[in-house]
C-alpha positions as CSV (number, residue, x, y, z in Angstrom):
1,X,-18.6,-90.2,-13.6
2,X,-21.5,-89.2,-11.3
3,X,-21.1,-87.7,-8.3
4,X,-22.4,-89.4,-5.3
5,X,-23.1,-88.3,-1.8
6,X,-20.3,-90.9,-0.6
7,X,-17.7,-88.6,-2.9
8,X,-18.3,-85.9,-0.5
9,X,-18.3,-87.2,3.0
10,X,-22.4,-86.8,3.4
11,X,-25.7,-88.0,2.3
12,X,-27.8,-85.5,-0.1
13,X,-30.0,-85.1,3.0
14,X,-27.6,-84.3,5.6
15,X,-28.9,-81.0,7.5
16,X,-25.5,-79.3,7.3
17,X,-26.0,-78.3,3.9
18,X,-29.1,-76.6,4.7
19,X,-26.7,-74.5,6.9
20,X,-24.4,-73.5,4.6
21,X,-26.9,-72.6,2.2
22,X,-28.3,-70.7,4.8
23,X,-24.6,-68.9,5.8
24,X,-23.8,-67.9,2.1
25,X,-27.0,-66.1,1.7
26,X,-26.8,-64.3,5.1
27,X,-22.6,-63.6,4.1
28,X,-24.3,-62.2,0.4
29,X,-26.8,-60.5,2.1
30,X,-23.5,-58.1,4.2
31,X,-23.5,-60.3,7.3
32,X,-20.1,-60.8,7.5
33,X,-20.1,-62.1,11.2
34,X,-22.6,-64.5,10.3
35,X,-21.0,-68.1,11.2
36,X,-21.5,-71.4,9.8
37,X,-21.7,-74.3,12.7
38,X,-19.3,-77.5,11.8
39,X,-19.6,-80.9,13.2
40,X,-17.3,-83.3,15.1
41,X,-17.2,-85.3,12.0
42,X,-14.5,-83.1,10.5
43,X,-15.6,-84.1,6.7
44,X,-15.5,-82.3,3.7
45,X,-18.5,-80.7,4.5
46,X,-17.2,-79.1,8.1
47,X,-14.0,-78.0,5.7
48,X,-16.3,-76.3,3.5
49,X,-18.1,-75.1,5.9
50,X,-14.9,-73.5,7.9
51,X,-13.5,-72.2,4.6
52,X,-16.4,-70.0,4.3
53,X,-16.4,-68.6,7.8
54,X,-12.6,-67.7,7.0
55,X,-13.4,-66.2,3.9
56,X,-16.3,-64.1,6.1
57,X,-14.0,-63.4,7.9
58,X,-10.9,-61.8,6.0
59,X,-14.0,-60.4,3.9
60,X,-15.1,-58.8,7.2
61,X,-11.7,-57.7,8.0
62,X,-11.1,-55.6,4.8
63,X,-14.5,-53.9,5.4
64,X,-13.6,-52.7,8.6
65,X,-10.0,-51.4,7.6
66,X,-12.1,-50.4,4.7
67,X,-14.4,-48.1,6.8
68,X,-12.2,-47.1,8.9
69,X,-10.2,-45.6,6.0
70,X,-13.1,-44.2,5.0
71,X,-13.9,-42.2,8.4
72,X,-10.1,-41.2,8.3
73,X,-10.3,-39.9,4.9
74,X,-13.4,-38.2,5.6
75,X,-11.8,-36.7,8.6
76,X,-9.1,-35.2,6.7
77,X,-11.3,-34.1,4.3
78,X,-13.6,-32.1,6.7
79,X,-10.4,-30.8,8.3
80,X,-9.1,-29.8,4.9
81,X,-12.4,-27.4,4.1
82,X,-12.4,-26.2,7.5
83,X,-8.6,-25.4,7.3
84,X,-9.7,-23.6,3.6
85,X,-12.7,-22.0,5.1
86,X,-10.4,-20.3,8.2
87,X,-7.9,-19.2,5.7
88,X,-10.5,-17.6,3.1
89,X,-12.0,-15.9,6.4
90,X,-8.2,-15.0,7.6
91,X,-5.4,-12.6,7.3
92,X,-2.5,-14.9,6.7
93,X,0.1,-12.3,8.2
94,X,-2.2,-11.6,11.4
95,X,-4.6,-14.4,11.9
96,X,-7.3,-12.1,12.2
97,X,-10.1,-12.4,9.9
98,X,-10.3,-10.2,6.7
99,X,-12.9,-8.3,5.3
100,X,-15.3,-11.3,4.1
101,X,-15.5,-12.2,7.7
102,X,-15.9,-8.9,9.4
103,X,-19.4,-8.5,6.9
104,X,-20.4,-12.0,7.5
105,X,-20.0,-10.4,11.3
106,X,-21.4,-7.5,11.0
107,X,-24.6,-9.0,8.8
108,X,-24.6,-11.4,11.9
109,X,-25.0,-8.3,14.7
110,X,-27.3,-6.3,12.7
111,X,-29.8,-8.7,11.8
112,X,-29.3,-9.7,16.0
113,X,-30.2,-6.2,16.8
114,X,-33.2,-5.4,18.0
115,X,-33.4,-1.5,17.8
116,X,-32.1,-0.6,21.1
117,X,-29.1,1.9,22.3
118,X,-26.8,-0.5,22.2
119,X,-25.8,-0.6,18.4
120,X,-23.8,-2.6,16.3
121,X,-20.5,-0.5,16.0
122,X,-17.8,-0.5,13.6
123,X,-14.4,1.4,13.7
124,X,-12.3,1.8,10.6
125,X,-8.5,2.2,11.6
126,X,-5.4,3.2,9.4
127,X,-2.2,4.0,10.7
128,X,-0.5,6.9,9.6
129,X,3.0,7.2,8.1
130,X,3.2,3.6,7.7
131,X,4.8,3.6,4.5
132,X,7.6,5.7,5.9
133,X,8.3,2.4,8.3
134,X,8.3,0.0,4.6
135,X,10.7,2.8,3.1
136,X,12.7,3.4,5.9
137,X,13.6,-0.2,7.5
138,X,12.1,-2.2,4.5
139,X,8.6,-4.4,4.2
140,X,10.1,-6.9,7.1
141,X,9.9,-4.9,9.5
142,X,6.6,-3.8,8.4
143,X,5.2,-6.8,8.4
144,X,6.4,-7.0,12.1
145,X,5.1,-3.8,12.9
146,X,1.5,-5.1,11.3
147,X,1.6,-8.0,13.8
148,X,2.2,-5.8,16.4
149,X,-0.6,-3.8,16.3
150,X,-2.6,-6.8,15.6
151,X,-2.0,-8.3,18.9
152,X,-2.3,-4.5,20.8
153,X,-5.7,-4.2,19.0
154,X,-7.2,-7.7,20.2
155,X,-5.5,-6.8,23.6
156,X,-7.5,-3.4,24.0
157,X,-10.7,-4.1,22.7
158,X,-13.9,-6.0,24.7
159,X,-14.4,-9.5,24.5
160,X,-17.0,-10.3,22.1
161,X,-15.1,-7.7,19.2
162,X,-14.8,-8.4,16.3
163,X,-11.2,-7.3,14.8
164,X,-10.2,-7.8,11.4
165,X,-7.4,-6.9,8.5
166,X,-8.6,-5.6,5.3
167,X,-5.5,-4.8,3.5
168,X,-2.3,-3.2,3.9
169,X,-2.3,-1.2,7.0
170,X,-6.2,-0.9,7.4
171,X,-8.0,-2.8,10.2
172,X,-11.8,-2.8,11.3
173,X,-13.0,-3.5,15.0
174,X,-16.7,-4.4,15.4
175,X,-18.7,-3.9,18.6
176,X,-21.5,-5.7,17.8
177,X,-23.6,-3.9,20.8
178,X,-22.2,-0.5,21.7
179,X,-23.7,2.9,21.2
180,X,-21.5,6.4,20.4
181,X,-19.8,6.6,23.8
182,X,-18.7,3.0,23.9
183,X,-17.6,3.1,20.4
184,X,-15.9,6.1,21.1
185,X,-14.1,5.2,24.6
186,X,-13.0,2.0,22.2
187,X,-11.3,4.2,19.6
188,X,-9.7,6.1,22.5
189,X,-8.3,3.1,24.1
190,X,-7.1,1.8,21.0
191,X,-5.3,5.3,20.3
192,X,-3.7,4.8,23.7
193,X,-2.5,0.9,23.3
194,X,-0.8,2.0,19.5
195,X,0.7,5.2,20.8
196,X,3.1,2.9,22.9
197,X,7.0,2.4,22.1
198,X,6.8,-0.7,20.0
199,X,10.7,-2.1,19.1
200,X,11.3,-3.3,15.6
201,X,14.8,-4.9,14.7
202,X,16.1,-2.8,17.5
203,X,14.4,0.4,16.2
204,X,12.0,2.6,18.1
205,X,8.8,2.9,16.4
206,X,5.7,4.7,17.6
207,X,2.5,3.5,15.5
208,X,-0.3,6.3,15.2
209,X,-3.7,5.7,13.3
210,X,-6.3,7.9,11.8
211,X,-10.1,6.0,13.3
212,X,-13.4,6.4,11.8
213,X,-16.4,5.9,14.3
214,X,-19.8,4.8,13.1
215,X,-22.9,3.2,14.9
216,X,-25.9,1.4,13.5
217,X,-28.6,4.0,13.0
218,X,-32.2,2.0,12.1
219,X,-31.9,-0.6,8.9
220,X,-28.6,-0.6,7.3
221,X,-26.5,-2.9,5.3
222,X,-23.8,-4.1,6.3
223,X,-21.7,-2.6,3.4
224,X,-22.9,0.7,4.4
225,X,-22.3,0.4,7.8
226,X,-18.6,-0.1,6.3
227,X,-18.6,2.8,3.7
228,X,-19.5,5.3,6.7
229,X,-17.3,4.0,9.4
230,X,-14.2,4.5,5.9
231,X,-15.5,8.0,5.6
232,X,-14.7,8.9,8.9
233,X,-11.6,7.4,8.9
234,X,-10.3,9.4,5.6
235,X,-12.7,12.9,7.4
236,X,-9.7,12.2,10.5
237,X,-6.9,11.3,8.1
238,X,-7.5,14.6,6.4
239,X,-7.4,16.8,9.6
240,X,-4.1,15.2,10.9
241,X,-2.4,12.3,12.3
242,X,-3.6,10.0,15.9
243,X,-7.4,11.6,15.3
244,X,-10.6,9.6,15.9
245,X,-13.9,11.0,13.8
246,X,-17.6,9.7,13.6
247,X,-19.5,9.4,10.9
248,X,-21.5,12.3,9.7
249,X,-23.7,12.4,6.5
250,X,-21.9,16.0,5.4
251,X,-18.8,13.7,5.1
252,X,-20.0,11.2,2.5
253,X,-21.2,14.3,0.4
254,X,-17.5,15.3,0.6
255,X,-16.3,12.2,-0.3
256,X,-18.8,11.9,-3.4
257,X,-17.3,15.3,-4.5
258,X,-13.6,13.7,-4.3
259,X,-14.3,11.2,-6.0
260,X,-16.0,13.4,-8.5
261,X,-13.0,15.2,-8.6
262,X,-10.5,12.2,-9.2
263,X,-12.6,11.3,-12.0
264,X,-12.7,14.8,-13.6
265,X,-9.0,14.9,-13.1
266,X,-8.4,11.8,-15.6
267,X,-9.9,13.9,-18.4
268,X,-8.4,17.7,-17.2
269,X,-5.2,17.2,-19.5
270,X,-7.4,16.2,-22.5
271,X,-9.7,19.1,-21.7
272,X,-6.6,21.7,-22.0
273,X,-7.7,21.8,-18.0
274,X,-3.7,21.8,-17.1
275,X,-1.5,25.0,-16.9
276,X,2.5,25.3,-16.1
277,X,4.2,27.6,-14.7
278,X,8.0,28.1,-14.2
279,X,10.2,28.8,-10.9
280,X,13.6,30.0,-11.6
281,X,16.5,28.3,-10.3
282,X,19.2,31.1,-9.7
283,X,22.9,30.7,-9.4
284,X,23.4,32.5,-6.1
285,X,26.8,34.3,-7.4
286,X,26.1,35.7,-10.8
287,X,22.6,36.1,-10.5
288,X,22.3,33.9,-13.8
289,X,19.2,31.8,-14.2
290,X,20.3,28.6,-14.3
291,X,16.9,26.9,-15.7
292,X,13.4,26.6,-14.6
293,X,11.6,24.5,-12.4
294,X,8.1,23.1,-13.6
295,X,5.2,23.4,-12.1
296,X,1.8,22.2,-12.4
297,X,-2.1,24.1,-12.0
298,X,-4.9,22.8,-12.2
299,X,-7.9,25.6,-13.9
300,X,-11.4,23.7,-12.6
301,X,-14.0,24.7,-14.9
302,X,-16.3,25.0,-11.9
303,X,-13.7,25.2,-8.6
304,X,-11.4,28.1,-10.4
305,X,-7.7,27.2,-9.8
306,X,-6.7,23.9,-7.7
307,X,-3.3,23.8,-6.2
308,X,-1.0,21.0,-6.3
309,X,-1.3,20.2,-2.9
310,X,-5.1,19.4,-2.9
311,X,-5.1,17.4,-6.8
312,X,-1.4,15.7,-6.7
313,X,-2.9,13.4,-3.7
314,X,-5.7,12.5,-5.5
315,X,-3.9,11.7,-8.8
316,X,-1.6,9.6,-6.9
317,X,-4.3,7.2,-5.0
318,X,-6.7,7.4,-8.0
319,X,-3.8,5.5,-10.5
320,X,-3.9,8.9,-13.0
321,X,-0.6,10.4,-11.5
322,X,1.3,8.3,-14.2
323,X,-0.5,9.6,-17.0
324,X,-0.4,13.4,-15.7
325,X,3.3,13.0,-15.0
326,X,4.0,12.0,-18.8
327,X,1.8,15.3,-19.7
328,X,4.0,17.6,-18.0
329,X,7.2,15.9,-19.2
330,X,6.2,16.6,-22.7
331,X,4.4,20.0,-22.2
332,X,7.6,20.6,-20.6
333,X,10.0,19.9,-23.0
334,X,8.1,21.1,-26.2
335,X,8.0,24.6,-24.2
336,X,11.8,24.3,-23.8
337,X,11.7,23.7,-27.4
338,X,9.5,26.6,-28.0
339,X,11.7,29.3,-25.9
340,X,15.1,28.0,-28.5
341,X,12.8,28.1,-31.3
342,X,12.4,32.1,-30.4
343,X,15.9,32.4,-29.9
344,X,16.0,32.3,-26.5
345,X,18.2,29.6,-25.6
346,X,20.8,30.0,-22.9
347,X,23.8,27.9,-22.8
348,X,23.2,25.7,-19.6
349,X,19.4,26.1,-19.3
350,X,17.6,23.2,-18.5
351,X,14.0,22.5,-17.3
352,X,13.3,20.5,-14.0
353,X,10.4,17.8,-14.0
354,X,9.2,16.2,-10.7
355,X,8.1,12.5,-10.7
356,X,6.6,10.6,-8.7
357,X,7.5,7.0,-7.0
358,X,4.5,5.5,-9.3
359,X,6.4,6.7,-12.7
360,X,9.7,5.3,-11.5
361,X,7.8,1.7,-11.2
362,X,6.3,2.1,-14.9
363,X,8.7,-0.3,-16.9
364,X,8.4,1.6,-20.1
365,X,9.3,5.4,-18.1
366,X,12.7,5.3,-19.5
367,X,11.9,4.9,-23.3
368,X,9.4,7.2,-23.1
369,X,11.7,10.2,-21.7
370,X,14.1,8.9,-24.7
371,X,11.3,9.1,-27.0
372,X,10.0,12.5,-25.8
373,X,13.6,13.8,-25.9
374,X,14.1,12.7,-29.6
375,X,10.4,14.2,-30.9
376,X,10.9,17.5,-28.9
377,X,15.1,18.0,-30.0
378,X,16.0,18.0,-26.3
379,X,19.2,17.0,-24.9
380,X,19.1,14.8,-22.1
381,X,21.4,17.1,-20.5
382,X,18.7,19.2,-20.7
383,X,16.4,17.6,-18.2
384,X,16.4,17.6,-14.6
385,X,14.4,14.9,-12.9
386,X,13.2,15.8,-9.5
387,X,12.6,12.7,-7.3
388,X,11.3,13.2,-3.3
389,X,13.9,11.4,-1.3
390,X,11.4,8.7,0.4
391,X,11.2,7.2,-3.2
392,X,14.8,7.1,-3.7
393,X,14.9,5.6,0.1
394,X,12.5,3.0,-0.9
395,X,13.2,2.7,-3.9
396,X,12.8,-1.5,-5.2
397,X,14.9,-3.1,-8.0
398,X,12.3,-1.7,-11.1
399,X,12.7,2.3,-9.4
400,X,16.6,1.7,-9.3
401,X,16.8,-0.1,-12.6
402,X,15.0,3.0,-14.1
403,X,17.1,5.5,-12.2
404,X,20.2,4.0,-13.2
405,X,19.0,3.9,-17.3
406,X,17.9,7.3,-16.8
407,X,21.2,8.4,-15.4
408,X,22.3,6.1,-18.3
409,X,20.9,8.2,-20.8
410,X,22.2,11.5,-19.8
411,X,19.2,13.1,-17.8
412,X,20.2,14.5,-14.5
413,X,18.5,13.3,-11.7
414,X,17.8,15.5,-8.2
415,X,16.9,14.3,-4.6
416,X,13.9,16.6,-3.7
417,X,13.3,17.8,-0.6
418,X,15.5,16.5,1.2
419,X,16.1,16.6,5.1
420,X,12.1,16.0,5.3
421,X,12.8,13.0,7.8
422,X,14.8,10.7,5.6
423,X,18.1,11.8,5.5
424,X,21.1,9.6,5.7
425,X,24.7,11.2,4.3
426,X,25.6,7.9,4.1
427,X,23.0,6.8,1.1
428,X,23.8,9.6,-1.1
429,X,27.2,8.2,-2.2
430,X,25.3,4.8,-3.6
431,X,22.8,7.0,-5.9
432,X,22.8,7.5,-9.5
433,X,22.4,11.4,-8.4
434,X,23.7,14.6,-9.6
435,X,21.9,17.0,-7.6
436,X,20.4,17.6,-3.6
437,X,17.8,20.1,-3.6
438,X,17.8,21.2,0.2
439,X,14.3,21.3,1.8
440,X,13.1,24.4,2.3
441,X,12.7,24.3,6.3
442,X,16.0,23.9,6.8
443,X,16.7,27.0,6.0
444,X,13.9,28.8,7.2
445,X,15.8,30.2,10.5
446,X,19.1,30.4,9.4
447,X,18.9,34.2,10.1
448,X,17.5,33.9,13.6
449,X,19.5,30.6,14.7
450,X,23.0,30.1,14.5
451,X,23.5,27.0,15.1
452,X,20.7,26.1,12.4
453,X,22.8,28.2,9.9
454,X,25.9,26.1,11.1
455,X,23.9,22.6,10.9
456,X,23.3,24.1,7.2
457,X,26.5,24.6,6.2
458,X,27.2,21.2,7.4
459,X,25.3,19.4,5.0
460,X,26.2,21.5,2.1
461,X,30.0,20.3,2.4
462,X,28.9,17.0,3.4
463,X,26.8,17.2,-0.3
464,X,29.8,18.6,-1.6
465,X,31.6,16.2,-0.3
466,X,29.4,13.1,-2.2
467,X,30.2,15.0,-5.0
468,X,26.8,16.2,-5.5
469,X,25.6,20.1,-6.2
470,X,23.0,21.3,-3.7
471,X,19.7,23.5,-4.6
472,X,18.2,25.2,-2.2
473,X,14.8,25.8,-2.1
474,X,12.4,27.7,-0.2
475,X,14.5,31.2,0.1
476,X,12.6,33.8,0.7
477,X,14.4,37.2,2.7
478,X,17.8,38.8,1.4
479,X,19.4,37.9,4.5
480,X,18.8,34.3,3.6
481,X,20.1,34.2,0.1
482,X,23.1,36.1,1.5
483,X,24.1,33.8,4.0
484,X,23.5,30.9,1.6
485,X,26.0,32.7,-0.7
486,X,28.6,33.8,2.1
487,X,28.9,29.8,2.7
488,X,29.0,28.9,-0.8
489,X,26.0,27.6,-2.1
490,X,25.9,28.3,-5.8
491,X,22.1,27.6,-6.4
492,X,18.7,28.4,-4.9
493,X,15.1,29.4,-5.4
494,X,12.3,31.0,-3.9
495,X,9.8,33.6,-3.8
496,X,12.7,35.9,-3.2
497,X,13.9,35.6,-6.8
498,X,10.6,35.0,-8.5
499,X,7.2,33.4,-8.3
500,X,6.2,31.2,-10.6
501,X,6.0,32.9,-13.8
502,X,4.2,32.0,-17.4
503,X,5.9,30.9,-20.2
504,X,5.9,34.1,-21.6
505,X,7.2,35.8,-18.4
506,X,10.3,33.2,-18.8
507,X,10.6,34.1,-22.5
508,X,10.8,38.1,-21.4
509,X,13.3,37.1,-18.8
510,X,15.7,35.1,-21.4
511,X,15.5,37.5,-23.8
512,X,16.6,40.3,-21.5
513,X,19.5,38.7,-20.6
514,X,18.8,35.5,-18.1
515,X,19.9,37.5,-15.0
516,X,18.1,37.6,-11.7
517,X,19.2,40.4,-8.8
518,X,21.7,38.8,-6.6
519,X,21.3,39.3,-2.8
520,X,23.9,41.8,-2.5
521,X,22.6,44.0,-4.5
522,X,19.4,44.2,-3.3
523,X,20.3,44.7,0.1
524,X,22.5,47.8,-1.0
């Protein structure tokens, strides 16, 4: 059959046509509001002609919910990388930025400056004792105290400061146009704004921090600018607590030397660097030495002889404590092992080894004090393990797994120094502990103070009464070991009995008969 121009309502030359050829390739072309006209005739050709326009117009429809999809999506999208930008420039806990956005800041200020007085600043702040607060009423109430001092520091500094967390209880504040009495009148008003009461889960807590100071001096990086602002900070860390330092270049040479020094201290056991020596511990009534307590030196093949309290810091925030601590365990008991092999063993005698909080988080500590036990012949009994009360305070679920297997084993485990600003009666009950070794200032003016020596016998029954044996440490006058013995403390130490001694001094000393001069005898 051929189609006909009658078949569709319209002769091949009706002008109509020529509109909707015209429509469709302006509707290809994206037009999609582009109409085609219809007639009053109504035909097939006006029906074609309106079932195009709809079809423009649903097409036309969908692109606009199309696009506006589109502009949402890319909405969320730009909110999304802004939202991921903010939090890879921002402390999470604090909201202030970290340390990627306090260089992009401080890059910003010193490429602004133009030379003048007025230069970029940056103060380095760490508060001090701040891991007592996460020991003492746990990491919650640290992370409240944190906020805290956020908000004081934003509140006390000038407007267009920078301030910023960089970790753990260190924060930055940049003045991007100071000078060294701005600066300084900054750190002092800071000092001031921390120093107030601040109440933690109904505790009293009084936030102190250590600043360092330092100011742009000519072209300088930003990560210098950093690196002496830190110095200063540690330079006031190290003279005491609440003190504000600036930056001078004799510092960074000391800093360069301890950090020399931590890395010479990773090879002194290797080197046959390390020394021990031995304190007696003396039972106050017979005299008796009861065993020894072990202590480390430190023989610098260029500084002479470094003392615990200058190296033991270092080892601990270098990461080499671990590896020292394990030294003197085994040094320890292999000279134990040494002293019976001579025939000097004493029925009782026992060596006591500190550690430190970052041993009792080492997993493997326990089977290596059973393995060092087993290759030296040593009893657990044996063994004394000193731990500082904070650790025991603060201790987490791996420290008090690893007491507990320890106390497991058969080693004896002491609180050390105890009454230094943790102690609670109430927590002794609750620890895998055998033994309280009684700080020494405590007992320092028992002789001149009564009611000290009262408040001292006090906790010795209240020890007693845990069914713990108390140490005291520290004694160093007759009149002290005397009134430690009138009130019936059976143990002690201190310069009073002994001084350190070498191993051989300790070998002379068992082999002559273990016994120490008591108190009353001395004073006859």
């Amino acid at each position: 059959m051929t189609l006909r121009p009658e078949n569709i309502g319209a002769s091949s030359e009706d002008p109509r046509l020529s509109s909707i050829i015209e429509g469709i390739v302006s509707i290809a072309a994206g037009n999609l509001t582009a109409r085609i006209p219809t007639s009053p005739a109504r035909d097939q050709v006006d029906a074609v002609s309106t079932g195009i326009n709809l079809l423009a117009e649903e097409l036309d429809d969908i692109y606009r919910d199309l696009e506006l999809r589109v502009q949402s999506r890319t909405l969320e999208l730009q909110k999304a990388h802004t939202q991921m930008q903010r939090m890879a420039l921002s402390d999470p806990l604090t909201g202030l930025g970290n340390r990627t956005a306090l260089m992009q800041q401080v890059e910003l200020a010193l490429a602004e400056w133009s030379g003048g007085a007025s230069a970029p600043a940056v103060l380095m702040i760490d508060l001090d004792g701040f891991k007592d607060i996460n020991d003492s009423f746990g990491h919650g109430a640290g992370d409240l105290v944190l906020q805290e001092v956020a908000a004081r520091l934003l509140a006390s500094v000038p407007e267009n400061s920078v301030v910023a967390r960089l970790g753990g209880d260190e924060f930055a504040v940049l003045l991007p146009a100071a000078g060294r009495l701005p600066a300084r009148a900054a750190a002092e008003t800071i000092q001031s704004a921390l120093s107030a009461r601040t109440v933690v889960e109904e505790l009293d807590v009084w936030p102190r921090a250590s600043i360092g100071i330092h100011v742009a001096e000519g072209p300088q990086a930003a990560e210098d600018l950093l690196l002496c602002a830190d110095t200063a900070m540690y330079e006031a860390k190290e003279e005491g607590l609440g003190l504000v330092r600036s930056f001078e270049p004799v510092m960074l040479f000391a800093r360069q030397l301890r950090h020399q020094m931590a890395s010479e201290l990773r090879h002194a056991a290797e080197r046959n660097e390390f020394q021990l020596v031995y304190q007696p511990v003396v039972d106050l009534v017979t005299g008796q030495m009861q065993g020894v307590e072990v202590l480390l030196r430190w023989e610098h093949p260029t500084q002479g002889l470094v003392m615990p309290d200058t190296f033991i810091p270092l080892a601990e925030e270098s990461g080499a404590i671990t590896e020292i601590g394990r030294w003197v365990l085994r040094s320890a008991l292999e000279q134990l092992a040494d002293w019976r092999s001579e025939g000097l063993d004493r029925e009782g005698f026992h060596v006591r080894v500190n550690v430190s909080p970052s041993e009792l988080q080492s997993m493997d500590l326990v089977d290596y004090v059973r393995t060092i036990l087993r290759e030296t012949g040593a009893a657990p009994r044996d063994l004394v393990l000193e731990i500082t009360e904070s650790a025991f305070v603060g201790s987490g679920d791996v420290e008090t797994y690893s007491m507990r297997a320890l106390k497991a084993l058969g080693v004896r485990l002491e609180i050390d120094d105890f009454g230094t600003g943790y102690s609670s009666i109430s927590y002794l009950r609750r620890l895998p502990v055998d033994t309280v070794k009684v700080d020494r200032a405590l007992i320092a003016d028992i002789g001149r103070d009564k009611g000290q020596l009262e408040f001292v016998d006090a906790v010795h029954r209240l020890i007693q009464a845990a069914g713990m044996e108390a140490v005291f440490e520290g004694i160093e006058t007759p009149e002290q070991a005397e009134l430690l013995q009138d009130m019936g403390c059976c143990s002690g130490q201190g310069y009073y009995f002994s001084r350190p001694l070498s191993a051989e001094q300790v070998g002379t000393l068992l082999a002559s008969g273990n016994r120490l001069p008591l108190a009353t005898e001395l004073l006859a």
